[in-house]
ZATORKOL-186470 format. One record per residue: x, y, z of N, C-alpha, C in turn. Coordinates in steps of 0.1 Angstrom, whole numbers, plus 2048, in hexadecimal, padded with zeros to 3 digits. Layout:
XYZXYZXYZ
...
! end
This chain:
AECBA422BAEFBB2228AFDBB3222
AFFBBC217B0EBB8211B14BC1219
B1FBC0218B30BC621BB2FBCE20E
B30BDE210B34BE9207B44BEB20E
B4DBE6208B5FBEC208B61BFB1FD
B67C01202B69C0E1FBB7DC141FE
B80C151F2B8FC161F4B93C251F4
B9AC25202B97C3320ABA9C36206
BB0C2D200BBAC301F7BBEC3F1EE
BC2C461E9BC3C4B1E1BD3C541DC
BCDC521D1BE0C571C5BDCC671C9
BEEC691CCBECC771CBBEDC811C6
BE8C8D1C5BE5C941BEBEFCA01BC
BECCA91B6BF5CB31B2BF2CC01BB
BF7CC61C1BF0CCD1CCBF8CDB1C4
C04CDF1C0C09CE91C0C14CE81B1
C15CF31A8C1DCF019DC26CFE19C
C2FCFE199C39D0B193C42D09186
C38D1217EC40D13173C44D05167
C40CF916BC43CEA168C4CCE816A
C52CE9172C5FCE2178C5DCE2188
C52CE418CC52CE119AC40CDC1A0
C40CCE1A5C33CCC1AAC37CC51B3
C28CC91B8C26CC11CEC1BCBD1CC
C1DCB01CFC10CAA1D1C0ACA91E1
BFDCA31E1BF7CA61EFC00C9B1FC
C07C921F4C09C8C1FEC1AC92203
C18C9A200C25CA5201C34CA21F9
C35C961F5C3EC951E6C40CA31DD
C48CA01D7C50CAE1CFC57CA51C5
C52CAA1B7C5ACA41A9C62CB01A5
C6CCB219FC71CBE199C76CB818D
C74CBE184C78CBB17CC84CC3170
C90CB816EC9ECBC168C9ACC815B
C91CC9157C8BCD314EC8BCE6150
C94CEB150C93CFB151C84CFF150
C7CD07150C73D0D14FC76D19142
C7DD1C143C84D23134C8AD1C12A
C85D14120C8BD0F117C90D1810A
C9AD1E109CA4D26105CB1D23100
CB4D230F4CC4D220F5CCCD290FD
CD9D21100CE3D2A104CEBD300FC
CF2D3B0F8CF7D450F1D03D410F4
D0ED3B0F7D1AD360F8D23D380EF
D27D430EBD2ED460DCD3ED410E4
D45D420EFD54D450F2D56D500F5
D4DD5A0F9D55D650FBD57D67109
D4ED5E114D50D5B121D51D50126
D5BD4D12BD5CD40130D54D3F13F
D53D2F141D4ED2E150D50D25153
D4CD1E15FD4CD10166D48D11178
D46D06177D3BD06186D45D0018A
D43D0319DD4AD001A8D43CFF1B3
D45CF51BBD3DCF31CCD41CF61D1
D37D031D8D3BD0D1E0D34D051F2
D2CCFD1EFD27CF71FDD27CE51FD
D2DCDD1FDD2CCD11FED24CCA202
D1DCD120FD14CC821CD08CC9213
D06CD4208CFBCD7204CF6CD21F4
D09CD21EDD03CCD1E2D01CDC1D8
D0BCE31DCD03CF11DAD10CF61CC
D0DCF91C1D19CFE1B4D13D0F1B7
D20D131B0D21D201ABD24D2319B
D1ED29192D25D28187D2FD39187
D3AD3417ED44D3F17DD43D43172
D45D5116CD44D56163D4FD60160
D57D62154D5FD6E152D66D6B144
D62D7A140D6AD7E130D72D7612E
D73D70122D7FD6811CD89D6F119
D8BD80115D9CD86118D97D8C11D
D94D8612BD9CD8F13BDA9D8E13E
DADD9D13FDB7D98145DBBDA3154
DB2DAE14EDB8DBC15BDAEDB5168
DABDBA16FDA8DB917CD99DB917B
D8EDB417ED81DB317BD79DB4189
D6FDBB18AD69DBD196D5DDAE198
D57DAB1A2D52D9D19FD46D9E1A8
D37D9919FD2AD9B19ED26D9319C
D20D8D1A9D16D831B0D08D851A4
D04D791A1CF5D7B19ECECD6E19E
CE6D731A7CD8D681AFCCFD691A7
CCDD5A1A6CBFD59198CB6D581A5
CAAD5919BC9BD5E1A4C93D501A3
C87D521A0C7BD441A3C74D431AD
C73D4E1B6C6CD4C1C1C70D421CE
C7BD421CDC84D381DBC7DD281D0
C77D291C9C6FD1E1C6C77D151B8
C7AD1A1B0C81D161A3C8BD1B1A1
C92D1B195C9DD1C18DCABD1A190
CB4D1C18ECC4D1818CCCFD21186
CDBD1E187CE7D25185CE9D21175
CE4D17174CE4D0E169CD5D1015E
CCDD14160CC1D17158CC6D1E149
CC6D2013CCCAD28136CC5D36137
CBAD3513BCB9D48138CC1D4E147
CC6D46151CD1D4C159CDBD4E154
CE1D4514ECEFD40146CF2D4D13B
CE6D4F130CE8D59128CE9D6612D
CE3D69139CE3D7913ECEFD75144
CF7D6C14CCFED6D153D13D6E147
D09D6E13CD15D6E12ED13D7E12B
D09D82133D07D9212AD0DD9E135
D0CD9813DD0FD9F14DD22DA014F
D26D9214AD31D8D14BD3CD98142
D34D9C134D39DA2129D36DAD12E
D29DB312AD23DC412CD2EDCF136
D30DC2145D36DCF152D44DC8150
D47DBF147D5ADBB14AD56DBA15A
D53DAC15FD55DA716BD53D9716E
D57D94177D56D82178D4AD82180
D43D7617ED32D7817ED33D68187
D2BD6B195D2BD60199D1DD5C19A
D15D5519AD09D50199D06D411A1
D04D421A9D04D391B2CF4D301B5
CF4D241B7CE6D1D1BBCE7D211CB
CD6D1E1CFCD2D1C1DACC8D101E1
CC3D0B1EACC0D071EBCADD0A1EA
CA7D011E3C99D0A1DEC8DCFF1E9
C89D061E6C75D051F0C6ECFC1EB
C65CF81ECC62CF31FAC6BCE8203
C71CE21FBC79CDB205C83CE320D
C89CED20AC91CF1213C8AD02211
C85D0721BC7ED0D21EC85D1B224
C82D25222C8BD32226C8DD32236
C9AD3523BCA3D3A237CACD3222E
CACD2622CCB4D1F224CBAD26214
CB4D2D20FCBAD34203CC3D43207
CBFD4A215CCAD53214CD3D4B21C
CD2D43221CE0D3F22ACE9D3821B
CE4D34210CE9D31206CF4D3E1FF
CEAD44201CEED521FACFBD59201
CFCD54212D06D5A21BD11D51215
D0ED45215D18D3B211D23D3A202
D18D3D1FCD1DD451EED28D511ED
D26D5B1F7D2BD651F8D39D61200
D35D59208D46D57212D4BD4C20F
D4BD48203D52D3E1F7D5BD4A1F4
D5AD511EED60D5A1E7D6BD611F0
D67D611F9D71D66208D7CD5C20B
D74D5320DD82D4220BD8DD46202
D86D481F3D8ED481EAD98D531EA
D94D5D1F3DA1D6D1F3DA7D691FB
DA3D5F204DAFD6020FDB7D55211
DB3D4E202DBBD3B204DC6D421FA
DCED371FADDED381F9DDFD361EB
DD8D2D1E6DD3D2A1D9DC3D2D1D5
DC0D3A1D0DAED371CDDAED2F1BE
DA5D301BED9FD2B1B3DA8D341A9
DB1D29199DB6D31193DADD3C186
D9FD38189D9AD45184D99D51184
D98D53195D9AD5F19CDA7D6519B
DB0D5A19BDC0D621A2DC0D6A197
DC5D76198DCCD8018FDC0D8A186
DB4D84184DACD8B181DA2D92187
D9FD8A193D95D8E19ED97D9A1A7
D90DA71A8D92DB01B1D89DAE1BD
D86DA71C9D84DA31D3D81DB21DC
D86DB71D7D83DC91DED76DD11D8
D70DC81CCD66DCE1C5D5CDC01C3
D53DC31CED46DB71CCD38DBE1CD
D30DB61BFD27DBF1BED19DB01BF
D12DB11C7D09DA51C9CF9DAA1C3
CF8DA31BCCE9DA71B3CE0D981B3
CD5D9A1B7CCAD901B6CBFD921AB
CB7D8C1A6CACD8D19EC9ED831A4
C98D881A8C88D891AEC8ED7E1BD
C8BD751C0C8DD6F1CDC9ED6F1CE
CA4D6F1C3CB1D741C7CB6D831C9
CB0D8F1C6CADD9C1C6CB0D991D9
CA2D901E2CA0D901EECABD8A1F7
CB4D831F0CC1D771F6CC7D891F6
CCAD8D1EBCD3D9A1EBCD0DA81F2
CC2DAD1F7CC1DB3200CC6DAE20D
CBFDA120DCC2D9821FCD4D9B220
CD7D9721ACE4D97214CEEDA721B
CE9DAF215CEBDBC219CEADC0226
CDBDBD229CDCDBC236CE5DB4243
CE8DAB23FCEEDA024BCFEDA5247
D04DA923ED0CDAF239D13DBC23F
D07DC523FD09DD523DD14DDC238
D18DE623CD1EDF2231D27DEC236
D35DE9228D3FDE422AD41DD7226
D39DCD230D39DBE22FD4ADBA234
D42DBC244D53DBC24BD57DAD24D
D4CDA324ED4CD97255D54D92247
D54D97239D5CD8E230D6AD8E230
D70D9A23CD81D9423CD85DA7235
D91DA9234D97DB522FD96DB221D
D94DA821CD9ADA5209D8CDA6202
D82DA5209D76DA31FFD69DB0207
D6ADB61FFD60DC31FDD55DC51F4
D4ADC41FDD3FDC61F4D3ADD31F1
D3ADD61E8D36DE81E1D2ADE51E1
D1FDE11DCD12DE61DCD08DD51D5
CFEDDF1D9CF4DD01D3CEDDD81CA
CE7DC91BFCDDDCF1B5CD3DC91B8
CC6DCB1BBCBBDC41BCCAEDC31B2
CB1DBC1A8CA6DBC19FC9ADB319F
C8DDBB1A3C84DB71A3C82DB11AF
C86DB31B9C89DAB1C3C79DA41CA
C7FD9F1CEC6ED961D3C6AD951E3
C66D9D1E6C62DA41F1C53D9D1F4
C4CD9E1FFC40D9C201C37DA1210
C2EDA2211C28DA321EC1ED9D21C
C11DA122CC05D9A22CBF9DA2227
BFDDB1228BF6DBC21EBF9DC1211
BF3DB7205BF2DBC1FDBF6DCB1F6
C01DCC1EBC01DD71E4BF6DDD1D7
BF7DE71D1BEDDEA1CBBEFDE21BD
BFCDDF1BCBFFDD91AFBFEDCD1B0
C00DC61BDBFEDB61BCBF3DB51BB
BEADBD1C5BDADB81C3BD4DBD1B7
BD8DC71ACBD4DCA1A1BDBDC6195
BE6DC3199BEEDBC18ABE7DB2183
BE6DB3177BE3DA416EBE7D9A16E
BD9D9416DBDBD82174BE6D7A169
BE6D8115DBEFD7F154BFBD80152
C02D8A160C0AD8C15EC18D8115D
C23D8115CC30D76158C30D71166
C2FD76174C2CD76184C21D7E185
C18D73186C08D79189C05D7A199
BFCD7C19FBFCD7B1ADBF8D6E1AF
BF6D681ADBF0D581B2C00D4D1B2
C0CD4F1A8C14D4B1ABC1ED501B0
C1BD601B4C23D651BFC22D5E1CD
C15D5C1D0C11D5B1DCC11D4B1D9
C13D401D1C16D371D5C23D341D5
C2CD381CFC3CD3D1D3C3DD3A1E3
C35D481E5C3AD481F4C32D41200
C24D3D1F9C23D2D207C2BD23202
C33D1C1F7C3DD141F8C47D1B204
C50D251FEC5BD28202C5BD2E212
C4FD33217C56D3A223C57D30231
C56D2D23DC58D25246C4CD2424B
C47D1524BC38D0E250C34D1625B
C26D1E258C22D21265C27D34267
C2ED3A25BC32D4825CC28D49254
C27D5A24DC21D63246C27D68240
C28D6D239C30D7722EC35D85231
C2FD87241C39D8F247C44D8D250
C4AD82249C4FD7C251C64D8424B
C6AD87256C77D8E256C7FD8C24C
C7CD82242C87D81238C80D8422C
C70D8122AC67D86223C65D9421F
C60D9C22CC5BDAA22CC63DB2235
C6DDBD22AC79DC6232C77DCD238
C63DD0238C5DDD9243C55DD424B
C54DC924CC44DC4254C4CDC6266
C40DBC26AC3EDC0277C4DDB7280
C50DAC27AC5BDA9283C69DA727B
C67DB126FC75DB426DC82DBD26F
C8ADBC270C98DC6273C95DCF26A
C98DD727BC97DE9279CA3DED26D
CA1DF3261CA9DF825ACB2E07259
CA9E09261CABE1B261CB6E20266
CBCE17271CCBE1C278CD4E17272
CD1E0B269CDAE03260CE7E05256
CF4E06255CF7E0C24DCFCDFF241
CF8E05237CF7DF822BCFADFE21F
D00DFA218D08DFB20CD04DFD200
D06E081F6CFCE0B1EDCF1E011E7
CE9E041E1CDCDFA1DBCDDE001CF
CD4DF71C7CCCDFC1B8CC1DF21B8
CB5DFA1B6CADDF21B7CA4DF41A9
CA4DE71A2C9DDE8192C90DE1196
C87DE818FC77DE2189C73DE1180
C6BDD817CC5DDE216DC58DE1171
C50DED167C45DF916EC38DEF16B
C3ADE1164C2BDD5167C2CDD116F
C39DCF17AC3ADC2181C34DC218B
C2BDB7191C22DBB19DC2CDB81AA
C38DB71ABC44DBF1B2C47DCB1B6
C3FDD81AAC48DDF1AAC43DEA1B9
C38DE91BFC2FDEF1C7C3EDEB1D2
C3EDE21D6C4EDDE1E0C58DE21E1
C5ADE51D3C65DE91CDC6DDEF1CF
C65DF91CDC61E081CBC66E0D1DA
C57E0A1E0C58E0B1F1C63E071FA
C6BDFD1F2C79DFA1FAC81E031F6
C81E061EAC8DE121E8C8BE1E1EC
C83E241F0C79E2F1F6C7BE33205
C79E2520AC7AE28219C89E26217
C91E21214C9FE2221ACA6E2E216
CA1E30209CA8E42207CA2E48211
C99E49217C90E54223C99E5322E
CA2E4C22FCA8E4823CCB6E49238
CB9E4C22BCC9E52229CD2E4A220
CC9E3B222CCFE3321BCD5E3920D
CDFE33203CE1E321F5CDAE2E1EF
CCCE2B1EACC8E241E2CC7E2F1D7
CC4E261C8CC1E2C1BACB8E1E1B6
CA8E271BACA0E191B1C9EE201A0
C9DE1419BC9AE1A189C8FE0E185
C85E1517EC79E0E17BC73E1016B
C76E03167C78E05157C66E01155
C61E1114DC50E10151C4BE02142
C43DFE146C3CDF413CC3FDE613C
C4BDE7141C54DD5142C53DCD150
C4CDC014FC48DB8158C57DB315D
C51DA9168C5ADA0171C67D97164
C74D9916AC7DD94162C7ED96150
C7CDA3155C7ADAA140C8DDA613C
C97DA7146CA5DA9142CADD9D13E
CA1D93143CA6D8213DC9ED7D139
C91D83136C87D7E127C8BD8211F
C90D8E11CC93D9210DCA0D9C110
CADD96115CBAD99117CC0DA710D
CBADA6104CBFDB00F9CB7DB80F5
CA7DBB0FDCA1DC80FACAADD2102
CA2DDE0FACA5DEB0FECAEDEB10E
C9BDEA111C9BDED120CA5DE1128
CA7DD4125CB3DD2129CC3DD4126
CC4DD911ECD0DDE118CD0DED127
CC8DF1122CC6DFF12CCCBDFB139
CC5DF013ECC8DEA14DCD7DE914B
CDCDE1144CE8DE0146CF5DE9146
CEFDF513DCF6E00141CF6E0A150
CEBE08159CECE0C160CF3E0916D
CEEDF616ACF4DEE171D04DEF174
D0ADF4168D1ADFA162D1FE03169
D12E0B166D17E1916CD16E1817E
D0DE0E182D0FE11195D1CE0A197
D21E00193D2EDF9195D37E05194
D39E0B189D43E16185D46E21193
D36E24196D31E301A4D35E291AF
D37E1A1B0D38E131BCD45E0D1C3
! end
């Protein structure tokens, strides 16, 4: 009788993809690849200078700096967290880099843009504790003897304005929150005025009207929302999980909170905006400062797809004007 051998071996497979720059295979390997997902030039004419700095060592972690090339008066200084779903992108991507040239010019302010630590391998909380770490760099810097000579003499440390964009939108709520009104834990020299939260990337286990009805077409469709967030949230949670969902069942009570103005931006396609919405909603109901603005027709990341339409130009004027109010 023969011997049938069968090779119970096998190559592994591709289990999970984002954007082409990120895949998991089944044997739980992770390739990433040095390739942006936005292949874009960068706009680098001179009219803003920059350069990156390690703001965390143990981690491996840069910040990039940004500010007008004739600065010279006093500049207020504006955090901005790129997005990807805890899952992709960088400080370094070009369609960061160019909005972070338009941001730099538009409000006359120094623009910090900082990496985090991204998903699946390092799994949330790992990105806001990134985001905390980012923020109390900047604190180092007001109260060392020598800061960084970027800052000295231009930097107003009494005017900090922290803005995220879609999973970084959620680093800059969390942010606010562990923070609150004031942001006393940063020392007397560093003050945070307000956050911007664009598009922020919010989630639960009950479906919105717009996630479950948005088009599968959309630029963030539902199928790579929700694989975003089984990479990114902690083995074994749900998506109502306290850093995820700012209302679910085991998150901090907001309502007695006191927290420092907001702005909260949408478009009126993005299957975000149902969250959005509802975060800026309940916290005005409870006294909060919020001002949400919802630019109708324009999907997820309309203001660093196409930096120079209307409706982003519009954003940035507004953006101008809450710094100005703040």
């Amino acid at each position: 009788m023969a011997t049938i051998t069968t090779n119970t071996s096998q190559q592994p497979y591709e289990v999970d993809e984002c954007r082409g720059v990120l895949r998991v295979y089944s044997d739980g390997s992770i390739v990433r690849s040095p390739k942006p997902s936005f292949n874009v030039p960068v706009h680098d004419d001179g009219s803003v200078l920059w350069k990156d700095v390690t703001f965390d060592a143990t981690h491996n972690l840069q910040l990039r700096l940004y500010k007008p090339a004739s600065a010279t008066e006093s500049l207020p200084i504006f955090y901005y967290i790129h997005g990807g779903g805890f899952c992709i992108g960088s400080r370094a991507w070009p369609n960061c880099q160019n909005y972070c040239f338009r941001l730099a010019l538009a409000l006359r302010a120094i623009v910090v843009s900082p990496d985090y630590r991204l998903a699946p391998e390092n799994r949330l909380p790992a990105a806001i504790e990134d985001g905390y770490a980012a923020v109390k760099w900047l604190r180092d810097q007001a109260e060392a003897a020598e800061p960084d000579p970027w800052l000295a003499g231009v930097a107003d440390f009494s005017r900090v304005f922290i803005s995220g964009d879609s999973a970084g939108g959620n680093i800059a709520h969390n942010l606010a929150v562990g923070l609150g009104a004031g942001s006393a834990e940063l020392g007397p020299m560093v003050r945070v005025r307000g956050y911007v939260l664009l598009a922020p990337f919010f989630g639960g286990t009950v479906l919105t009207r717009s996630e479950s009805e948005g088009p599968k077409e959309a630029f963030l469709n539902w199928e790579l929302i929700d694989r975003f967030w089984r990479l990114s949230i902690p083995v074994g949670e749900t998506t109502d999980h306290l850093l995820v969902n700012p209302f679910g069942p085991v998150s901090r009570p907001l309502e007695s909170l006191d927290l420092d103005p907001i702005l909260v931006v949408v478009g009126g396609s993005d299957l975000l905006k149902d969250r959005a919405e509802d975060y800026a909603n309940k916290l005005k109901g409870w006294g909060k400062k919020v001002q949400y603005v919802e630019f109708e027709g324009q999907h997820h990341g309309f203001f660093t797809i196409d930096p120079n339409s209307q409706p982003s130009n519009d954003l940035m004027r507004i953006i101008k004007q809450f710094i100005a109010e703040n």
